[in-house]
C-alpha positions in Angstrom: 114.9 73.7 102.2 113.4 74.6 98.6 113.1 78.1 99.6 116.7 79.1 99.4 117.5 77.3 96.2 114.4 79.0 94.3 115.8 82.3 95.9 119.8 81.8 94.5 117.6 80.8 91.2 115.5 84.2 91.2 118.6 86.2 92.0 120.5 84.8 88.9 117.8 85.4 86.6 117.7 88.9 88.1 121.2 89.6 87.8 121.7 88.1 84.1 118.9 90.6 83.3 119.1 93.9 85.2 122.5 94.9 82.4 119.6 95.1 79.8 116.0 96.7 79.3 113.6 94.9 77.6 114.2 96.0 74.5 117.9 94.6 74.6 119.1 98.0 74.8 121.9 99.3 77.3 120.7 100.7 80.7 122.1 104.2 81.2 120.0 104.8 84.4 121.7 104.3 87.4 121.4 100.8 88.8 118.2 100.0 91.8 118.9 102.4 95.1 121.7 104.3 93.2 119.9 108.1 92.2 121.7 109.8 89.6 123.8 113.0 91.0 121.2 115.3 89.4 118.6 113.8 91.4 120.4 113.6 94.4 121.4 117.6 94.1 118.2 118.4 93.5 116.7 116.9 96.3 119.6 118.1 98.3 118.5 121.4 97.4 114.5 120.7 98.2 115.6 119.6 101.7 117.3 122.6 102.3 114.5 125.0 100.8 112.4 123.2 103.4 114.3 123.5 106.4 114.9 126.9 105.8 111.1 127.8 104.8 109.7 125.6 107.6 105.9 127.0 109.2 103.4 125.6 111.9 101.3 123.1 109.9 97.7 124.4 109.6 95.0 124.2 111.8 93.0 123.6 108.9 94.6 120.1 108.3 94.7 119.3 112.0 92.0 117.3 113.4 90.5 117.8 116.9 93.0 115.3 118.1 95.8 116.9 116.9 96.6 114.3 114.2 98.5 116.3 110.8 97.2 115.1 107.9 100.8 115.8 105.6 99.2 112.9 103.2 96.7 113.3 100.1 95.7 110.1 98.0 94.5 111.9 94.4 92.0 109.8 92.8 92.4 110.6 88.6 89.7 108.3 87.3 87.1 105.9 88.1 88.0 103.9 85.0 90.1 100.6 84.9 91.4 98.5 82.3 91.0 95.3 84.2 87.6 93.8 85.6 88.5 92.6 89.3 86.1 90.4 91.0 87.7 92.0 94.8 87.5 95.7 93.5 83.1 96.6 92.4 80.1 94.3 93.0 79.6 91.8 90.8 76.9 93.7 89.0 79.1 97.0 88.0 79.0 100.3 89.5 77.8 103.4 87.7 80.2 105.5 86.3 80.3 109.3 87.1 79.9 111.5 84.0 82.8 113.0 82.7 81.6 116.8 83.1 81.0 116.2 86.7 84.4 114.5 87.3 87.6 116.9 88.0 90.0 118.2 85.4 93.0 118.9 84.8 93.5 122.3 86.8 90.6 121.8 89.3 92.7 118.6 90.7 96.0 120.9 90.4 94.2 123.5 92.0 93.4 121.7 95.3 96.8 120.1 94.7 98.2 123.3 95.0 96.2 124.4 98.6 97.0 121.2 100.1 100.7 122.0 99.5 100.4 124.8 100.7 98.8 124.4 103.9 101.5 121.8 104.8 100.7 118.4 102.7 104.2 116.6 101.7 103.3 113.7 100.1 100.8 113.0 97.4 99.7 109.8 95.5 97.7 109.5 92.5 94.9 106.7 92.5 92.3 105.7 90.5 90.1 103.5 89.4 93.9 103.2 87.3 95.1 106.3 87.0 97.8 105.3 84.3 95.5 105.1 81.7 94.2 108.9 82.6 95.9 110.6 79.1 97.6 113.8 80.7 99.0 111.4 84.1 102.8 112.5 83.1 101.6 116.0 82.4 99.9 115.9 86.2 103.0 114.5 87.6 105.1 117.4 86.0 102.7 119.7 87.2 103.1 118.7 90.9 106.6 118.3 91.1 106.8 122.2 90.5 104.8 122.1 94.2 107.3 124.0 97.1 107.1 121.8 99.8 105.7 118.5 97.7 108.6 115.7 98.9 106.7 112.7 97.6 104.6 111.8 94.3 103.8 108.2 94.4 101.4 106.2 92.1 99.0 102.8 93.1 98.7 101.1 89.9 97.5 97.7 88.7 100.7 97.9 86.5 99.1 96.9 82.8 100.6 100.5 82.1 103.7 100.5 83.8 106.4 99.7 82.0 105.6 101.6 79.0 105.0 104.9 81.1 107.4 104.5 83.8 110.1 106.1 82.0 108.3 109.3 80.9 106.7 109.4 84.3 110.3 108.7 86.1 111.5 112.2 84.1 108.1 113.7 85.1 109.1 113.3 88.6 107.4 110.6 90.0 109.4 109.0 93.3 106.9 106.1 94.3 105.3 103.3 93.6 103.0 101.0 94.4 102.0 97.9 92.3 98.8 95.6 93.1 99.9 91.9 92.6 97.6 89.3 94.2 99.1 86.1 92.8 101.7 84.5 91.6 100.0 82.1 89.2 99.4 83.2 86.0 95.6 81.4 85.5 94.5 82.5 89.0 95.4 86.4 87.6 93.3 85.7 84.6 90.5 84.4 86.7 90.5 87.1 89.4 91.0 90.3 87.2 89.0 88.4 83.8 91.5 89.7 81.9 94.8 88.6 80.7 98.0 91.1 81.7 100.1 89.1 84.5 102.9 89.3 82.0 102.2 92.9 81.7 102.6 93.6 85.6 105.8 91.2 85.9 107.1 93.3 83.3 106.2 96.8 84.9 108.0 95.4 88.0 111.3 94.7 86.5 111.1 98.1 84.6 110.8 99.8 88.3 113.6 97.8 89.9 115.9 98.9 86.6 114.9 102.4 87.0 116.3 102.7 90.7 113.7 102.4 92.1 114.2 100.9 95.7 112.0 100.3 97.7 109.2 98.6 94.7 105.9 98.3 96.7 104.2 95.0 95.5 100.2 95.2 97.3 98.8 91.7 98.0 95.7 91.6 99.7 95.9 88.0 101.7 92.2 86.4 101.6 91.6 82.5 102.8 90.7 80.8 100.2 92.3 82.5 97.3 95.7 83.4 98.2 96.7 82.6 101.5 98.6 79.7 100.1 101.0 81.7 98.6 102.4 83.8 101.5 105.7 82.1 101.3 106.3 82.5 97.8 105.8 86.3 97.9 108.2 86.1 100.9 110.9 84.1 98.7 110.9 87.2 96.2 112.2 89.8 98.8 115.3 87.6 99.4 116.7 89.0 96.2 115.4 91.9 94.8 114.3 95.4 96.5 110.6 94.5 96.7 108.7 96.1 100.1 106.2 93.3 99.4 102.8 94.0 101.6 100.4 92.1 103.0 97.0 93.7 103.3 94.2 92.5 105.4 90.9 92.1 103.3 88.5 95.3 104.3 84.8 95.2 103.2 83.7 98.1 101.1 80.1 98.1 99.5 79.8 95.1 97.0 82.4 93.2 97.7 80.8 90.7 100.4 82.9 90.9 102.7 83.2 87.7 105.3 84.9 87.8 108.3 85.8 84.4 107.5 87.7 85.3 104.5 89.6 87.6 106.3 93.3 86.0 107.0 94.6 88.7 110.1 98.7 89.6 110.4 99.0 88.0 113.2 98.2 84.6 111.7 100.2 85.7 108.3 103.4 86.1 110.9 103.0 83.2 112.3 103.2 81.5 109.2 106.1 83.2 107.5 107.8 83.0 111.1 107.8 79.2 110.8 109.5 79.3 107.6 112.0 82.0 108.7 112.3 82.0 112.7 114.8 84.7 111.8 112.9 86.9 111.0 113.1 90.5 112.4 111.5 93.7 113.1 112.2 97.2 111.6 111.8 100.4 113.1 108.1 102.4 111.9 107.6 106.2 111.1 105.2 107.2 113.5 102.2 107.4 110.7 103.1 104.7 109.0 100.4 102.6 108.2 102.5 99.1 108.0 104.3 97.0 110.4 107.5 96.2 108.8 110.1 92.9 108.8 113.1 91.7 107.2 114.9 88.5 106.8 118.3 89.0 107.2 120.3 89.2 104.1 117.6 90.0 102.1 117.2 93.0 99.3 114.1 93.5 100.4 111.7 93.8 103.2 107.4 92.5 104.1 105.2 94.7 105.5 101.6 94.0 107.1 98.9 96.6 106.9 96.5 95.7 109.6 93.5 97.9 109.3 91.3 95.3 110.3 93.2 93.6 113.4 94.8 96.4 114.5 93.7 99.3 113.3 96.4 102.8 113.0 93.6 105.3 113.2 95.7 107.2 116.4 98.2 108.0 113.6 96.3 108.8 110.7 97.9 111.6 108.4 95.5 110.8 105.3 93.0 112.5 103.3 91.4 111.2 100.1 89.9 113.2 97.0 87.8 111.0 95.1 87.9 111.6 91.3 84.3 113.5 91.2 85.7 115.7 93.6 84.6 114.5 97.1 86.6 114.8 100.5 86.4 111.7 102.5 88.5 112.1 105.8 88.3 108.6 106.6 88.7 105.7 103.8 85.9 103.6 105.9 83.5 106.9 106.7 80.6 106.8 104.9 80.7 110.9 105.0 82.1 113.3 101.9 81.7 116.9 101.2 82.3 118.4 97.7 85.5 120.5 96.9 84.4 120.2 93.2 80.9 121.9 93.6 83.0 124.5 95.7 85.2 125.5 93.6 83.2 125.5 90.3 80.7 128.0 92.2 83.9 130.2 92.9 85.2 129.5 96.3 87.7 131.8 97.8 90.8 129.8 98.8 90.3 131.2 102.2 86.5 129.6 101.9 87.6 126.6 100.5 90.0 125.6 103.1 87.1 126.6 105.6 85.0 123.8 104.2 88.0 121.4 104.3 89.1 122.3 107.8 85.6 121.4 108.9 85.6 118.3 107.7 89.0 117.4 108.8 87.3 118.7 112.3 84.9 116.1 112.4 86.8 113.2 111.5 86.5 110.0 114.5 89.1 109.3 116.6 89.0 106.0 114.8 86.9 104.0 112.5 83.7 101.8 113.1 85.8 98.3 113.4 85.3 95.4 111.2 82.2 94.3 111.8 80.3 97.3 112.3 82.1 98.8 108.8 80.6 96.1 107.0 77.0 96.6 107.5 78.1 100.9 106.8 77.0 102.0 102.9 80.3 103.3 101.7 81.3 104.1 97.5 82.8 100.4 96.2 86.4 100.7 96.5 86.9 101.4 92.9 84.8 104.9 93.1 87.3 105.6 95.5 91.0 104.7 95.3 91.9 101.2 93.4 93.0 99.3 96.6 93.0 95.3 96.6 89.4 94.1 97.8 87.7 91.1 97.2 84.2 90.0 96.6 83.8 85.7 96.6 87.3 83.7 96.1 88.3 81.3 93.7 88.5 77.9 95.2 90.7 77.5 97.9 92.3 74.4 96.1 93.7 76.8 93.5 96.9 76.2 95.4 100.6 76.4 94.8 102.4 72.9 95.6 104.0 72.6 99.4 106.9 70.7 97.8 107.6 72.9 94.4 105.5 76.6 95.5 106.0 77.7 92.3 104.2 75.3 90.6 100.9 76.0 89.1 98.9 72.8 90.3 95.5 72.1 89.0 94.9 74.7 86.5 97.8 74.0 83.6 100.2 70.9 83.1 102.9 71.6 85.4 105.0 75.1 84.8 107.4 75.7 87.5 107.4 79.7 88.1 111.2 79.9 87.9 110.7 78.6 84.0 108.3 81.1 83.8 110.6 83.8 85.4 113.7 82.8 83.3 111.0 83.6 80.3 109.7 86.9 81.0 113.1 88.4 82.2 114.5 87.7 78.9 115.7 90.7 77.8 113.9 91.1 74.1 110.6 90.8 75.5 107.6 89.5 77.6 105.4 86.6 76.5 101.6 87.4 76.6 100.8 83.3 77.3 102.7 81.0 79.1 103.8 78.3 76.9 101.7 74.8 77.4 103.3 72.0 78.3 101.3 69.1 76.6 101.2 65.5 78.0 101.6 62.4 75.4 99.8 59.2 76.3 99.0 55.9 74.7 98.9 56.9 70.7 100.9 59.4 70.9 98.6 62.4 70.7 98.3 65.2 72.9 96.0 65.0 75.9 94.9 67.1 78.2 93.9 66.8 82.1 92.8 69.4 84.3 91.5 69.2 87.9 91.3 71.5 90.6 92.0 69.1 93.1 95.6 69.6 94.3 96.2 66.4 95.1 94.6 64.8 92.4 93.6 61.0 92.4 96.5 59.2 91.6 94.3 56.4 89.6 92.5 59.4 87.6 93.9 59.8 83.9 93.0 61.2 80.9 90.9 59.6 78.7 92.3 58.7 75.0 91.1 55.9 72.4 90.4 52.6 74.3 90.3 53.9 77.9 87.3 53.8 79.9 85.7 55.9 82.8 86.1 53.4 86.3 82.8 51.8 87.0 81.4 53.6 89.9 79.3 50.9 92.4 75.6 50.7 92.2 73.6 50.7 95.1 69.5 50.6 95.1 68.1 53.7 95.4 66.3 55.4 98.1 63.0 57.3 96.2 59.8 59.1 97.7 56.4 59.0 96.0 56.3 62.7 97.3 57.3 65.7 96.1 59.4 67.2 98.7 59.2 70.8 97.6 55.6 71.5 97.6 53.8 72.2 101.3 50.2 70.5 102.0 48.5 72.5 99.7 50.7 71.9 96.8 52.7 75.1 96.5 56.3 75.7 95.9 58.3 75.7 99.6 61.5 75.0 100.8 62.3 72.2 102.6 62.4 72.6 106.3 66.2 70.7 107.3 65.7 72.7 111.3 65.3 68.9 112.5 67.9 67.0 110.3 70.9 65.8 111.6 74.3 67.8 110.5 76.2 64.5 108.9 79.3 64.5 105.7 77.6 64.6 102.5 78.9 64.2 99.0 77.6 63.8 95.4 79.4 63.3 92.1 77.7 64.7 89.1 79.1 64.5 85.6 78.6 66.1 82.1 80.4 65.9 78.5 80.1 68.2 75.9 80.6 67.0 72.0 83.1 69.4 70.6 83.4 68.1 67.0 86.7 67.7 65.8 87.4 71.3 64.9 86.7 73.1 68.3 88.2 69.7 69.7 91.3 69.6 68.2 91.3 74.0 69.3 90.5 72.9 73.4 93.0 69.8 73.0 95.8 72.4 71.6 94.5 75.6 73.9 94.1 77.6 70.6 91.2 79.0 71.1 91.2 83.0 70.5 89.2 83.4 74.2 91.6 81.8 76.0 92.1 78.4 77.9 88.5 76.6 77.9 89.4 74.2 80.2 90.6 76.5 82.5 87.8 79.1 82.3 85.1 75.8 82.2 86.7 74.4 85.6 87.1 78.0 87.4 83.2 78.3 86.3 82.2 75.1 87.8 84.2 75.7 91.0 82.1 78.8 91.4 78.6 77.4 90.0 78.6 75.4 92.7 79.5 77.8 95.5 76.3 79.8 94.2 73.9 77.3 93.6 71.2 78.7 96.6 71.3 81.6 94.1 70.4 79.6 90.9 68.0 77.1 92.1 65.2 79.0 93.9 64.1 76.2 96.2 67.7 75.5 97.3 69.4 75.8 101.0 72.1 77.4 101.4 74.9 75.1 102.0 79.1 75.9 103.3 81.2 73.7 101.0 83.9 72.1 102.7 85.5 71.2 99.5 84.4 71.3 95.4 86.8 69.7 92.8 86.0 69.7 89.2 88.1 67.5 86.3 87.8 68.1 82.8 89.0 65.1 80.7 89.4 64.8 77.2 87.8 62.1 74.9 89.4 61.9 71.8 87.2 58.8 70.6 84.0 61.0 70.7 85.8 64.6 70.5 84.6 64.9 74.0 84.9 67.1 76.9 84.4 64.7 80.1 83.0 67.1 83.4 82.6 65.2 86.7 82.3 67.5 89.8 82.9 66.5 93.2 81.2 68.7 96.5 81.6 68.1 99.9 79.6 69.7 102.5 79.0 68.6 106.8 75.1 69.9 107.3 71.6 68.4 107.1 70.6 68.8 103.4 72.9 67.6 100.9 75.2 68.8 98.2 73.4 67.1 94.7 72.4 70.4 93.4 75.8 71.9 94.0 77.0 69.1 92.0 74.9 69.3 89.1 75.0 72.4 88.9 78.7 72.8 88.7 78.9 70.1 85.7 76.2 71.8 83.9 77.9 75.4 84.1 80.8 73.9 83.2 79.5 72.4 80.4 77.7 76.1 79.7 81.0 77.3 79.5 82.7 75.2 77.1 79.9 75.9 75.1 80.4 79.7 75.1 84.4 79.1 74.6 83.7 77.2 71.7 80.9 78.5 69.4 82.6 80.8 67.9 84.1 77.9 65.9 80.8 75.1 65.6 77.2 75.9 66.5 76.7 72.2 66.5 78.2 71.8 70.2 76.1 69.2 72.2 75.9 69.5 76.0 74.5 66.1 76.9 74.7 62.9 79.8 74.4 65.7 83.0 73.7 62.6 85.5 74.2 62.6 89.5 76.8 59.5 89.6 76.3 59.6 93.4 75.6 60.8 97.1 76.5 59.9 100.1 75.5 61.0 104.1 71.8 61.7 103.6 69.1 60.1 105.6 67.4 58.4 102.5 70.9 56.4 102.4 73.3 56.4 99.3 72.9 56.5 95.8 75.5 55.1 93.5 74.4 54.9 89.2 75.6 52.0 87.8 
């Protein structure tokens, strides 16, 4: 079985690494699980403050069915340093201005009551609350709370590693990491900017600090990362990871499809097939997650299932967004303003009035999945930065069944444990993995991409004296009519109400004139934006899932499948685009083709001109189509 190999594999890299911090100098903290004895008396000494000092919990934090809320989530910023397609709408969200958001002592202020009225554990949030200037000084500032057991942090991770140990000293005891993939280029697309590097490396840097459990937060969608599952598993076999599995929640932007939505019961029964072993662990009555362990393993998976089975009975969280709001509910649409409270000069005894009646009116449980998508709620990011996702990459991003740590259609093979072995080293992290370059014919390097994960085993790059395989010709089927335009000659859609739902495909194809400069840059992946070839095929992938959008006159259609190769032509320092969609309906898939060469093509074109304005996009052809009742089409 390939699993338990990779896993001995991970655990040596781990081990050769955890003696030395990534600047090669010797770890003095105590190793992962082991707190110093400082740490230990002091909390020794907390426990025993509390126990001695123990009250009734306050009505004001009890709801009317008798939930204690001992939990507040902190939001410290709206801001982010990475652009993720899963956390705001597509078009942006407007920031709050910086007078009207809390500072400093306002947010240590209602820290302070919430302690006080019985609150135990608090986490910071953001937007990413790392890059908030004065998070260590906030962190101090907490941990001088009586009665405050728990400071955690959610964080994207760009940040960590730098701030961790500052932050460790501060007093920070938890975290929580987002990490949605394991493959380097599907990062890059989903967050559109580079920094998987970064959050491999804040990882490591908690595991060498001690601390045990890490919390790695994968929100599982179909289409995107569902394929990986089993690799995030294989990491808990030998280091203290709580990996967990999040089912995808809609928040307002994000376009939330039940669809897309992979539940934990289905993510069980897929681990479980691997690991039949597997076993349950015991929950804290408001925990939120639904924990198992393979046996033998450092670490553990959890599942939060807000969607499929909801924890509402059990809540114990509040939320303070970082203008200021209360929201008693993560999916409730309703808030009420501490902020505008306290800056007209509330009374803590009127303050916690306010609170107390919103905690009063909280539901005994939220709306349910489908009613909380059609609910106007802030995007996620104007409330907490928490894993949601708007439209997937393609779903044939995937990890290989036989090697799951291989990248497969997006770089020339890089098996993750070579990657691993890289960024543990102990004198640094890489910020790009290296590329692997294939040599054909000549002797030059050439370059093949296709997201297709089981690629054509005839397909091959093109270099000097190869030629593109003649596709068959077949008559084609024409009207003398405009199909777009009703009786009277105005633009309409086609009515397809009648058609029959059959297979269709079409093949479309464009090529792009480099030059030799920006050729010889895409050929080497030089360029200073990134890997063209990648960004190009990611682009068509999603040009085509979007066509209805772009072409006015367009249906709607479900792709069943879209694969788009980029091949290099060194003879015309060439970019070679064909694109592949595959649809069952009664209209077919041309447009979706087309459209996903030419953005494709669109895209090299923006990769490259920094380095030549004379760039050609040319040769955008349908090649063919197949399944419509006008029969096929095949170009000679």
């Amino acid at each position: 079985m390939a699993a338990r190999p990779l896993s001995r594999m991970l655990r040596r890299v781990l081990r050769s690494i955890v003696r030395s911090c990534s600047s090669g100098a010797p770890v003095t903290q105590p190793c992962p699980g082991e707190p110093s004895q400082a740490a230990a008396e002091e909390l020794s000494r907390r426990r025993q403050f509390l126990r001695e000092h123990a009250a009734p919990f306050s009505a004001f934090l009890t709801d009317s069915f008798g939930r204690q809320h001992s939990y507040l989530r902190i939001s410290l910023t709206e801001k982010c340093n990475l652009r993720c397609q899963y956390c705001m709408p597509e078009e942006g969200v407007p920031l709050t201005p910086k007078a009207d958001l809390l500072t400093t002592e306002e947010i240590l202020t209602l820290a302070r009551l919430f302690v006080k009225e019985g609150v135990t554990k608090i986490r910071l949030t953001g937007g990413e609350p790392l890059i908030r200037p004065d998070v260590v000084d906030i962190v101090a500032q907490l941990r001088r709370l009586e009665g405050l057991r728990t400071i955690g942090v959610t964080t994207n991770g760009i940040n960590l590693a730098r701030l961790l140990p500052q932050l460790q000293k501060a007093g920070l005891s938890a975290i929580n990491i987002s990490l949605d993939t394991l493959v380097p280029a599907k990062f890059e697309f989903i967050v559109r900017r580079k920094g998987f590097y970064k959050v491999m490396e804040g990882i490591h840097k908690a595991i060498e600090l001690g601390y045990s459990p890490v919390k790695v937060n994968c929100v599982v969608m179909r289409g995107l990362n569902e394929d990986e599952l089993l690799d995030f598993v294989i990491l808990t076999k030998g280091l203290p990871l709580d990996v967990r599995f999040i089912e995808y929640m809609p928040f307002d932007g994000n376009k939330w499809n039940f669809k897309k939505m992979v539940s934990y019961k289905e993510m069980l029964d897929t681990i479980r097939q691997q690991w039949p072993e597997l076993e349950k662990l015991p929950e804290e009555e408001s925990s939120t997650a639904k924990a198992f362990k393979i046996p033998g393993s450092q670490g553990q998976i959890s599942f939060i299932t807000s969607m499929s089975e909801h924890f509402c009975g059990t809540c114990n969280r509040l939320r303070i967004t970082a203008d200021g709001n209360l929201k008693v509910c993560l999916f409730g649409n309703s808030e009420v303003s501490l902020r505008d409270h306290l800056r007209a000069g509330a009374s803590e005894q009127e303050l916690l009035r306010i609170i107390g009646a919103a905690v009063g009116r909280k539901k005994r449980q939220h709306a349910g999945m489908f009613n909380i998508s059609q609910m106007k709620n802030r995007p996620m990011i104007l409330i907490e930065l928490f894993l949601m996702f708007q439209d997937p990459p393609p779903a044939n991003l995937s990890i290989s069944s036989g090697d799951p740590f291989h990248v497969q259609g997006l770089r020339p093979r890089v098996s993750f444990s070579s990657q691993m072995a890289t960024l543990w080293k102990g004198r640094g992290v890489p910020q790009t993995p290296p590329v692997a370059q294939q040599r054909l014919g000549s002797g030059s390097p050439q370059r093949c991409y296709t997201s297709h994960a089981d690629s054509d085993a005839n397909s091959k790059c093109l270099s000097p004296g190869s030629q593109a395989p003649a596709t068959p010709s077949g008559p084609p089927s024409t009207s003398e009519q405009l199909s777009h335009v009703d009786s009277e000659g105005r633009a309409a859609m086609v009515d397809v109400g009648g058609k029959p739902d059959t297979e269709r495909v079409a093949v479309a194809s464009a090529v792009v004139l480099l030059g030799p400069v920006a050729f010889k840059l895409v050929q080497q992946n030089q360029l200073k934006k990134g890997d063209a070839l990648v960004v190009a095929q990611l682009a068509g992938v999603q040009a085509a899932k979007l066509t209805s959008q772009l072409i006015p006159l367009c249906h709607h259609v479900a792709l069943s499948h879209v694969q788009v190769r980029l091949e290099l032509d060194s003879t015309r320092h060439a970019v070679v685009i064909q694109a592949s969609c595959r649809a069952r309906g009664p209209t077919g898939v041309e447009m979706e083709a087309l459209t996903s060469a030419a953005v494709a093509a669109l895209t090299l074109y923006d990769m490259c001109k920094a380095v030549s304005r004379d760039i050609v996009l040319g040769e955008i052809k349908l090649i063919s189509k197949t399944g419509g009742q006008r029969g096929d089409f095949h170009r000679a």
